[in-house]
C-alpha positions in Angstrom: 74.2 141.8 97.7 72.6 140.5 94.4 69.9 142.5 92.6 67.6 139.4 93.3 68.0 140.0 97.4 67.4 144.2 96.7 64.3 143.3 95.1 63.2 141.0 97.8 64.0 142.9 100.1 62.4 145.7 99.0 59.5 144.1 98.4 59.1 142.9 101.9 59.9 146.3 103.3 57.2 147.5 101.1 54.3 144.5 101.8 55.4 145.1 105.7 54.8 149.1 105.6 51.5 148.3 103.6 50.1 145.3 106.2 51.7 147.3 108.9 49.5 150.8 108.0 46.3 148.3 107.7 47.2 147.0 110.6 47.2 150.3 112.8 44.3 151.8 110.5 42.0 148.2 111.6 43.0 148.8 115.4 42.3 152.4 115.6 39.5 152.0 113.9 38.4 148.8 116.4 39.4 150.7 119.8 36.8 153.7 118.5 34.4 151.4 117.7 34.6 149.6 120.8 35.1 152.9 123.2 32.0 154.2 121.1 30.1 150.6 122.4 31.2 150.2 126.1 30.3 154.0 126.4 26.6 153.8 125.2 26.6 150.3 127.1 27.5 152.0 130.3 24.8 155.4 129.5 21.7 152.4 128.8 22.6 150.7 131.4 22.6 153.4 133.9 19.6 155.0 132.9 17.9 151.5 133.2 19.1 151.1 136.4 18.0 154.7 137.6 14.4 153.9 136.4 14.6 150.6 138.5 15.7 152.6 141.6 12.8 155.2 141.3 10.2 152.2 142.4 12.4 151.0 145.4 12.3 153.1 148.7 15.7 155.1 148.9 16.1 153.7 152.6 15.8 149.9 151.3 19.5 149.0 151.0 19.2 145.4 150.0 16.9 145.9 147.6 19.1 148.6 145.7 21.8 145.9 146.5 19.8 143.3 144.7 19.4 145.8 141.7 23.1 146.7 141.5 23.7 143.4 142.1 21.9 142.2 138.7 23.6 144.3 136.6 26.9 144.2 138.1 27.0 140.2 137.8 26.8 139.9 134.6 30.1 141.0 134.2 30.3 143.4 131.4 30.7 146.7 133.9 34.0 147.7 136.1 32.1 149.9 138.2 28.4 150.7 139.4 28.0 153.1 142.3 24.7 154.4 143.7 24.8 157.8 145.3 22.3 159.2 147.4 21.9 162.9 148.1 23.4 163.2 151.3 26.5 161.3 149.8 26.2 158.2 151.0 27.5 155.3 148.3 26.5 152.3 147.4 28.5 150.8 144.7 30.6 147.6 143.7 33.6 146.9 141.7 35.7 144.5 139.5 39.6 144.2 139.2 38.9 141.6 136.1 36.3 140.4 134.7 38.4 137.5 132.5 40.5 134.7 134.5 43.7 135.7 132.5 45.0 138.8 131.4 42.7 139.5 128.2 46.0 141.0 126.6 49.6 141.9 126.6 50.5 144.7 129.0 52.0 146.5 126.2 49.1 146.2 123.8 46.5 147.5 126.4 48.9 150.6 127.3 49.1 151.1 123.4 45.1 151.1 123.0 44.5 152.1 125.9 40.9 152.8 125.5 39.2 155.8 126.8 35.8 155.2 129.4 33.8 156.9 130.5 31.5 156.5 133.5 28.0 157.2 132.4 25.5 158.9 135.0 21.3 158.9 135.3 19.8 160.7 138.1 16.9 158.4 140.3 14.0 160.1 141.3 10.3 159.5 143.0 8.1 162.1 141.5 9.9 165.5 141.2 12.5 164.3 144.2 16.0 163.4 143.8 16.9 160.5 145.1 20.4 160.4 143.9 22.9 159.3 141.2 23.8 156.4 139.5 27.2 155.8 138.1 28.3 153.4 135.3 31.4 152.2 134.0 31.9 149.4 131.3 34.6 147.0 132.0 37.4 147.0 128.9 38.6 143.1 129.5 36.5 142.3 127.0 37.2 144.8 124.5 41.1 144.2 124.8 40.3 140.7 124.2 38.4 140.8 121.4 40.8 143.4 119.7 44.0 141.0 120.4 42.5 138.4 119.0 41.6 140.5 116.4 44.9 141.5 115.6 46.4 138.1 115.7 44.0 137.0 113.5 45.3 139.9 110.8 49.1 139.2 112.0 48.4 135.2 110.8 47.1 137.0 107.9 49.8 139.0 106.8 52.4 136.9 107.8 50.9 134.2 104.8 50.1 137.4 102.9 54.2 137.9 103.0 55.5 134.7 102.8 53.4 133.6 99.6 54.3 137.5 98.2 58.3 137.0 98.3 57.9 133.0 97.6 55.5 134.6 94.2 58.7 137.3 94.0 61.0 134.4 93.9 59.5 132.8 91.5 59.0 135.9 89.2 62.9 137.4 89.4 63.9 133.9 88.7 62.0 133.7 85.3 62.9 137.5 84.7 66.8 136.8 85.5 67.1 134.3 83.3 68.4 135.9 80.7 70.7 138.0 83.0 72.0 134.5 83.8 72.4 133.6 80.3 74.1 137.1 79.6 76.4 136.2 83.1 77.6 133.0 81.6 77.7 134.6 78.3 80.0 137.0 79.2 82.5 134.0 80.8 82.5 132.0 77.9 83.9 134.9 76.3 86.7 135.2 78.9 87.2 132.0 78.3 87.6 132.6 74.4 83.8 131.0 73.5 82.4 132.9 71.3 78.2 131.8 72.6 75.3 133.2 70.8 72.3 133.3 72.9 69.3 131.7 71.2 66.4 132.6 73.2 65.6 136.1 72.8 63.4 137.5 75.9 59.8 139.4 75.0 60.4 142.3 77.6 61.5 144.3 76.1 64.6 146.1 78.3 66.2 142.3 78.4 65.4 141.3 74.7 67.8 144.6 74.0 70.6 143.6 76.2 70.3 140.4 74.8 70.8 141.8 71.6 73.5 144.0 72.5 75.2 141.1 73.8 75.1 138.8 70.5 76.1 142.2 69.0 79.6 142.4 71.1 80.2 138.3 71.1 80.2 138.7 66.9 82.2 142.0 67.0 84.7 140.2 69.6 84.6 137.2 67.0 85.3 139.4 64.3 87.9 140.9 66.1 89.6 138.1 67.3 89.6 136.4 63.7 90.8 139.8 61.7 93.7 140.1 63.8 94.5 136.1 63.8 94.1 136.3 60.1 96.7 139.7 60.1 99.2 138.0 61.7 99.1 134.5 60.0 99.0 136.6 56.8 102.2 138.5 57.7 103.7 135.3 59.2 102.9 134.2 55.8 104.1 136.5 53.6 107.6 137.2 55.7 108.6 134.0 56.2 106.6 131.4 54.6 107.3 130.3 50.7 104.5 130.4 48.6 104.4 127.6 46.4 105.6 124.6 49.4 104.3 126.6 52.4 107.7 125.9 54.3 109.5 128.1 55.9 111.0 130.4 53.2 114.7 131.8 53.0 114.7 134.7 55.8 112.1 132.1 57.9 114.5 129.2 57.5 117.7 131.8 58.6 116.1 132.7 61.2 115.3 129.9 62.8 118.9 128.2 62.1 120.5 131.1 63.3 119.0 131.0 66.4 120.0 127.8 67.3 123.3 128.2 66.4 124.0 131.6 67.2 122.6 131.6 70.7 124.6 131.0 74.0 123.1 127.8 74.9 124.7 124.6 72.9 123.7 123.1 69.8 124.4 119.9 68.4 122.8 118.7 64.8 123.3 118.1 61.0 122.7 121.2 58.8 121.5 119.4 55.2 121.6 121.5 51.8 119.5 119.2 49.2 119.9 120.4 45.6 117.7 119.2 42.7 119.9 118.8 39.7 118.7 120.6 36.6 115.6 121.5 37.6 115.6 124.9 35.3 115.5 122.8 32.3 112.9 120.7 34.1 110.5 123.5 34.3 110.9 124.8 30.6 110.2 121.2 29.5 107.6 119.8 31.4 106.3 123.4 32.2 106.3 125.3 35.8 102.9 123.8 37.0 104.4 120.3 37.2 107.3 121.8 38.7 105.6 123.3 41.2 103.7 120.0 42.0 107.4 118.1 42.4 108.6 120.6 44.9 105.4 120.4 46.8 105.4 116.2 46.7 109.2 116.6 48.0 108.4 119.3 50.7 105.2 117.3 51.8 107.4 114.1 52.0 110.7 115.9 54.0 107.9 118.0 56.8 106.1 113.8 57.5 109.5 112.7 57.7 110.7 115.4 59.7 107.9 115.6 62.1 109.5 112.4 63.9 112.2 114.5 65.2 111.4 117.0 67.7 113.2 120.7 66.7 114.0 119.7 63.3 113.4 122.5 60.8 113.0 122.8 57.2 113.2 125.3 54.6 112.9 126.0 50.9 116.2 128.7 50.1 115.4 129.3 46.4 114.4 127.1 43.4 114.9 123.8 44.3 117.2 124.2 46.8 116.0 123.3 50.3 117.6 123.4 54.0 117.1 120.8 56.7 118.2 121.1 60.5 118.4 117.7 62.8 119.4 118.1 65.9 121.4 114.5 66.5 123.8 113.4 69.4 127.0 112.8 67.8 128.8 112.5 64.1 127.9 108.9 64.0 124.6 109.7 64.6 124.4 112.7 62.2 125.8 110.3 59.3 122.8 107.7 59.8 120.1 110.7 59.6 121.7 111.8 56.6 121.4 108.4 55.3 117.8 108.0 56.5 116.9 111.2 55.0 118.6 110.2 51.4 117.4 106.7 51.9 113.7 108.0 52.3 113.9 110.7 49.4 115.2 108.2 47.1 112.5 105.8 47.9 109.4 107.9 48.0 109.2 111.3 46.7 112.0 111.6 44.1 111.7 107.5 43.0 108.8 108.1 41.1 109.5 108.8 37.3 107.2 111.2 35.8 105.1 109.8 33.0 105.5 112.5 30.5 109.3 112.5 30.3 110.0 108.9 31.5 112.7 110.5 33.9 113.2 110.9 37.2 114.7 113.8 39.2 118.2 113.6 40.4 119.4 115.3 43.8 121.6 115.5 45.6 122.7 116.8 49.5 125.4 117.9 51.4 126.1 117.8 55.4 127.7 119.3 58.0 127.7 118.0 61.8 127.3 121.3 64.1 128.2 121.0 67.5 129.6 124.2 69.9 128.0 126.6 71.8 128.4 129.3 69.7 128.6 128.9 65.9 127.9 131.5 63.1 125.8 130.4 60.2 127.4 131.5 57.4 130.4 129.2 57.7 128.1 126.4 58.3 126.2 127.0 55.4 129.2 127.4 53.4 130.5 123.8 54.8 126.9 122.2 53.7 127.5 123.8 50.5 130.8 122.5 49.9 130.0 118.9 51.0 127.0 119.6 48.4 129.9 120.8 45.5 131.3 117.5 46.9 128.0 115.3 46.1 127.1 117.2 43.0 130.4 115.7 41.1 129.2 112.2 40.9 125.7 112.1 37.9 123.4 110.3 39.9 122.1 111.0 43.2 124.4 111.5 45.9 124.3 112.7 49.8 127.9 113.5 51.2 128.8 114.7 55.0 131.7 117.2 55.1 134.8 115.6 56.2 135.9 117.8 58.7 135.5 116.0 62.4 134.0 118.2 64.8 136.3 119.1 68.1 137.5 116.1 70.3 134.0 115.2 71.5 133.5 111.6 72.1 131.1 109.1 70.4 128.7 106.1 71.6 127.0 104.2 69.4 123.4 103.7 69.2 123.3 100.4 72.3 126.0 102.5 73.9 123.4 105.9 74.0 120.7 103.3 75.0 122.4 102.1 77.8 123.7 106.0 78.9 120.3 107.0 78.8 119.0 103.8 80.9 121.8 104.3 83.5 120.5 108.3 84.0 117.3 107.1 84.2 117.6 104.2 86.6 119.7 106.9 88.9 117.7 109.7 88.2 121.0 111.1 87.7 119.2 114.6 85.2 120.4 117.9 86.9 118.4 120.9 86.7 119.0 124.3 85.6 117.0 126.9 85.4 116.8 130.6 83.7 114.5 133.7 85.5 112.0 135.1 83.1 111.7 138.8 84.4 108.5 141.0 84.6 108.4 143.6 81.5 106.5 145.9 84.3 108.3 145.4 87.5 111.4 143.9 86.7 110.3 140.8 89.3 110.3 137.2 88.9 107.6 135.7 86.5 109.1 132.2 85.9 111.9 129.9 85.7 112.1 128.3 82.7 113.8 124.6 83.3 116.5 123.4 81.2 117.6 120.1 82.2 121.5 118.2 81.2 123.7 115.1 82.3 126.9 114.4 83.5 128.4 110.9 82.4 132.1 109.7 82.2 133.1 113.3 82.9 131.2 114.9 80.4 128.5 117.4 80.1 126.0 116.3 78.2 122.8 119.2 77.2 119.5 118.3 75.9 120.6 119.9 72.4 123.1 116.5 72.5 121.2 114.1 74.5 117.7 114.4 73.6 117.6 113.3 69.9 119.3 110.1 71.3 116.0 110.1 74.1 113.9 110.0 71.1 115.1 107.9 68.9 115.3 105.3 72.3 111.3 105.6 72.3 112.0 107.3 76.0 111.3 110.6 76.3 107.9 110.1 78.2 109.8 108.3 81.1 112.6 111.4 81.0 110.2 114.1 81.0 108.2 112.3 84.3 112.1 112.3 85.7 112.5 115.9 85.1 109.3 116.5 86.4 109.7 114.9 89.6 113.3 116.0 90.2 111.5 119.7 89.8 108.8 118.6 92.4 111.3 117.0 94.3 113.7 120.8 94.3 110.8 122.4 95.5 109.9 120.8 98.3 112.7 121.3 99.9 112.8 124.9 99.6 109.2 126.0 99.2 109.8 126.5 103.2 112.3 128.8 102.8 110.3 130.8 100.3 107.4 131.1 102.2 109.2 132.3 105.1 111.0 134.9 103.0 107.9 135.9 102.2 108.4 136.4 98.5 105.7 135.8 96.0 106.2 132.0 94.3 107.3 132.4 90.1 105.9 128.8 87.9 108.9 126.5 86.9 108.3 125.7 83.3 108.7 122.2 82.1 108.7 121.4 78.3 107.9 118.4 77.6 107.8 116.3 74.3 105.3 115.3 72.1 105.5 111.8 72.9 104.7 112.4 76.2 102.0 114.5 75.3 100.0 111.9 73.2 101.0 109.0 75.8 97.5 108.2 77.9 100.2 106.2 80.4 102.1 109.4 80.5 98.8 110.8 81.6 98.1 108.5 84.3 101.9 108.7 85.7 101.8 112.3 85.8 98.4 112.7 87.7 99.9 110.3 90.3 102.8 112.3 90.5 101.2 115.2 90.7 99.0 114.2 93.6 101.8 112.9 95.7 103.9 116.3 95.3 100.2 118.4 95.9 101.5 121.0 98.1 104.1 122.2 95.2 102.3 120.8 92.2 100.7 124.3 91.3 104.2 126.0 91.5 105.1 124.0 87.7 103.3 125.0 84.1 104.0 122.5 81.4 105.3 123.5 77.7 104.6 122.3 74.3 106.8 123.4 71.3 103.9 125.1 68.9 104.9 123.2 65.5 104.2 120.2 67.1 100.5 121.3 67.6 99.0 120.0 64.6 98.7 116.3 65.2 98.1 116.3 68.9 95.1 119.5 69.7 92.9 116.9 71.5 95.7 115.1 73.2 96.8 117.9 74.8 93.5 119.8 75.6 93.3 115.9 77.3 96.4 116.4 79.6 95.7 120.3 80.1 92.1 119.0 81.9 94.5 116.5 83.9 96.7 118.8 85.3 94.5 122.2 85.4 92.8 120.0 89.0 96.2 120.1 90.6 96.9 123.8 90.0 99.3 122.7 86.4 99.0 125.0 84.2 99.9 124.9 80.5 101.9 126.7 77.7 102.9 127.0 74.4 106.7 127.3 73.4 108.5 128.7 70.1 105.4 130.7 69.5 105.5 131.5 65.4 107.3 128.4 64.1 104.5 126.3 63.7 101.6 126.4 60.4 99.1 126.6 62.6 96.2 129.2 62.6 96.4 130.9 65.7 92.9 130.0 66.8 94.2 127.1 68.6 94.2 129.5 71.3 91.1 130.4 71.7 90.3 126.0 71.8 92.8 125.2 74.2 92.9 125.9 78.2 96.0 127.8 78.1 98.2 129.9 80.4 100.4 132.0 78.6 102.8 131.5 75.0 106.1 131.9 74.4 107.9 133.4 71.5 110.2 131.7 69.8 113.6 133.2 70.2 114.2 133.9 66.9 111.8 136.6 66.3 113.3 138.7 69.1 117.1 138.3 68.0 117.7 141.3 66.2 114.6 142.6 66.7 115.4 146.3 66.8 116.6 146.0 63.3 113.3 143.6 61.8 110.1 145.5 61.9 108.3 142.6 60.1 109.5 140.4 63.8 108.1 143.8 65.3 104.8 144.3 63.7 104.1 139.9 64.4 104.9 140.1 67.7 102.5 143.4 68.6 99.7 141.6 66.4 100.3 138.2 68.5 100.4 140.5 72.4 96.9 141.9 71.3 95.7 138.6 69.9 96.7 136.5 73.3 95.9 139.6 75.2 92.6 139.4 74.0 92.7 135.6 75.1 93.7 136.9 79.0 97.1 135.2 78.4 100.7 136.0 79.2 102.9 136.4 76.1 106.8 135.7 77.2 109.6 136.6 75.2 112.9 134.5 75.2 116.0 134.3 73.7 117.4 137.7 74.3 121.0 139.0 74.6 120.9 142.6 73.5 119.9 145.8 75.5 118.9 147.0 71.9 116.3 144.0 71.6 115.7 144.0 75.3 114.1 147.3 75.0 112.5 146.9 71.5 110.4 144.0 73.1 109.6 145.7 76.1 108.0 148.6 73.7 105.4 145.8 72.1 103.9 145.0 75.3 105.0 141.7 76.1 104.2 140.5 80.1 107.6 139.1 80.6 111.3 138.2 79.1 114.0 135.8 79.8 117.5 135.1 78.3 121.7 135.6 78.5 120.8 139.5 78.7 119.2 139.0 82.4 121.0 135.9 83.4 123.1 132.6 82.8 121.1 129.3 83.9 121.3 128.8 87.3 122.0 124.9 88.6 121.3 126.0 92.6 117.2 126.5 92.7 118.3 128.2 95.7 120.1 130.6 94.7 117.6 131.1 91.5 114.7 132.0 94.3 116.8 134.6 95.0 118.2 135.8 92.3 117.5 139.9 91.4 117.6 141.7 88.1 121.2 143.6 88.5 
């Protein structure tokens, strides 16, 4: 019951008693004064009567008739009786002087007046002749008081009704800045930091009102120290000063992740060297080198951000990393030839007008491709193809010679017309990985990894999807994935019900392209609505570095597919630039962190410390902060210690291809 309903109803309760005690005060007060009336009606009229008698001869019955008679007719008495002194009567009576009942039977047993029969002895001289006997009749009394009291019901009842309407009114105008405060206090579940404006006169709501604003700027202030804290450590760990890319350890990380970890990798690891830059900086002074290696890192993250997963890095001096993920050797040489191709054109063409010179560089390559591959021997094969480059004066970008394994090749119209086959057969199989409760050790999520099988091979996403992109065609093979997901569930969202078990979110990631495609949009909605009875059983992800250029897009799309029960997520949590107050714009669910903060996490406080700062930062935001990526007990439990809401990787289980068998899958 709302405070609004207490009040009116104890307002009524209170008008009621109040009209209720009038009431009752105004009919006892009208019965005596009617009881007092008929009573001295009933005494003057019997002593009038007597005085008639005394001039009639007591043995003249039809004149004492005639007397009664008058009096009696006029209706106002119940009773007259003449009695002589030997006891004879002579009297008449009335049942009802009205035609209908003059009141409710239970409002005349409530009054329920008391009358009583007057007397007046008739004489002739000093003889008694006898008594008379009077009583008024009530009928009229009972209906005057009725009416009377229907009259004050009427009353009240107006009285009441314009009261609670004039309450209404009232606790609506006071209430309003409850209201405000109510919606105030959303918004800031919903990470909106509102302000109220108008500031109430009374003075108990102009202080809550105040205390309010109070907490919203303290919660603000809050929010924005501790998104400041961990952007500055992210910052200072792994972020180089002077480019703002990834620094050494950041760029390690990362690449170590992606090689190290179970799942497969395929890509080209570049090392790009700036030759004699040393003696650049003495020369032309370390300002304008530090305004080079900012134009070349600008020019490498543009380039780079076509390709989803690439990452970039500055090692030391003027040495820089770049990982591509590509599909195949043949694909790895032409990005190293774009990449060269664009550097010599743009960023390291232009001569610098002091000097008259230009910057020579140079870059070596290795194609990566296995499912499990230690860094340092890759990095010591990128370095050797860059020994390799660094012979010849001028610029120079060379791919180490070694071929990798026996896997086989297509060329570009070959890929294109693999990935049009898949497509056209929908021929994508599903996998998908549990993501466990940090709490209960119970099912969370699945997140969905998704490959392809073609002329006896299996192909992952590591080696099909740069190929997807390059094809302009990842929008059409994320609805795919989608709907074979969709599809999955269908079929065995029966047999979960019945099982009675609670129902985890599969988690989709899906590109960029898709995510700044309005016919993507369109597509997915229409999917969504056909598959409505398992649409709210998927969340959609978003890689977080590829935030920066699609914000409104997405907050777009997460609209969209918030209607159907979709929610939304953000993936590799810490690899991005972004300030972290994208989550307090965007309608989100839960995030993800990357895997490469948790590998080796029990030995990396600094991974530690950014991970605690980003728990209480999305816990803040009410959202679920996931962990993936993990393959040690010794990390496992690390992670659990910082308060994350779930976890997910080799540790707990392998991907699963039967969704079946996923559903009831159990941590061992």
């Amino acid at each position: 019951m709302t405070l609004k309903q207490q009040f009116s109803i104890l307002t009524g309760l209170l008008v009621v008693t109040l009209l209720a005690g009038n009431l009752l005060v105004t009919v006892m007060n009208g019965r005596d004064y009617f009881q007092q009336q008929l009573n001295g009606r009933a005494y003057d009229a019997a002593t009038s009567l007597a005085l008639s008698m005394t001039q009639v001869d007591a043995g003249d019955d039809v004149q004492l008739s005639r007397l009664i008679d008058v009096l009696f007719d006029r209706g106002f008495f119940a009773e007259i009786e003449f009695t002589r002194v030997d006891g004879q009567p002579l009297h008449r009576r009335a049942r009802q002087a009205l035609e209908q009942a003059p009141a409710p039977g239970w409002f005349i047993n409530w009054v329920d007046l008391n009358l009583i029969a007057a007397e007046a002895d008739v004489t002739s001289g000093w003889q008694r002749l006898g008594s008379v006997k009077v009583t008024s009749h009530s009928d009229f009394a009972y209906r005057d008081l009725w009416a009377m009291v229907r009259a004050e019901l009427v009353w009240f009842a107006w009285v009441l009704v314009v009261s609670l309407v004039a309450l209404q009114l009232l606790l609506g105008w006071l209430f309003r800045p409850l209201k405000r405060v109510e919606q105030q206090a959303l918004a800031i579940c919903e990470k909106d930091w509102q302000e109220q404006q108008d500031i109430p006169r009374a003075r108990e709501l102009r202080r809550m009102v105040l205390a309010m604003n109070k907490m919203v700027r303290k919660l603000r202030s809050i929010f924005e120290e501790q998104s400041a804290m961990a952007e500055q450590l992210r910052e200072e760990s792994f972020q180089d000063a002077v480019t703002g890319l990834p620094n050494r350890s950041g760029f390690d990380r990362r690449i170590a992740h992606v090689l190290e970890g179970e799942g497969e990798h395929s890509g080209i690891l570049m090392l790009l060297q700036l030759h004699n830059f040393a003696e650049f900086n003495q020369k032309y002074g370390r300002q304008e080198g530090d305004d080079r290696l900012c134009t070349l890192a600008t020019a490498l993250s543009e380039w780079l951000e076509q390709h989803q997963n690439a990452l970039i890095g500055r090692r030391s001096g003027a040495d820089f990393a770049l990982y591509v993920p590509c599909s195949d050797r043949l694909q790895a040489e032409d990005m190293l030839q774009q990449t060269f191709s664009e550097l010599a054109a743009g960023a390291l063409s232009q001569r610098q007008e002091a000097s008259g010179e230009h910057l020579v560089f140079h870059i070596g390559a290795v194609f990566l491709q296995a499912q499990h591959e230690e860094i340092q021997p890759a990095l010591m094969k990128a370095d050797a193809a860059l020994r390799q480059a660094q012979r010849h004066p001028e610029a120079r970008a060379q791919l180490y010679g070694e071929q990798a394994g026996n896997q086989q090749e297509w060329a570009a119209h070959e890929w294109q017309s693999l990935l049009e086959a898949v497509l056209e057969e929908k021929a994508i199989e599903l996998q998908f990985m549990p993501v466990v409760s940090n709490r209960s050790d119970e099912l969370l999520q699945f997140e969905v990894f998704s490959r392809i099988q073609w002329q006896q091979q299996t192909l992952s996403a590591a080696r099909f999807w740069p190929m997807v992109e390059q094809h302009q065609m990842a929008s059409a093979y994320d609805l795919c994935i989608v709907e074979k997901v969709l599809t999955a569930l269908v079929q065995t969202d029966q047999n979960l019900l019945e099982s009675g078990k609670s129902k985890p979110r599969y988690c989709i990631n899906i590109s960029p392209a898709s995510v700044m495609d309005e016919h993507f949009h369109q597509k997915l909605t229409e999917l969504l609505s056909q598959y409505r009875d398992v649409a709210a059983m998927i969340a959609l992800e978003i890689p977080e570095f590829a935030l920066a250029n699609m914000e409104s897009a997405l907050a777009r799309l997460a609209l969209l597919v918030n209607a159907h029960g979709v929610t939304v997520g953000i993936d590799q949590v810490g690899t991005g630039s972004m300030a972290f107050a994208y989550l307090q714009r965007l309608p989100l669910d839960y995030v993800r962190i990357d895997g490469s903060f948790n590998r080796g996490l029990h030995k990396a406080q600094d991974h530690k410390f950014f991970i605690q700062s980003m728990v209480q930062i999305a816990h803040n935001l009410d959202l679920l902060v996931l962990g993936e990526g993990l393959e040690e007990n010794s990390d496992v439990e690390t992670l659990r210690s910082t308060g994350v809401d779930g976890m997910s990787g080799y540790f707990f289980s392998k991907p699963m291809a039967d969704l079946a068998q996923a559903q009831s899958w159990k941590m061992s």
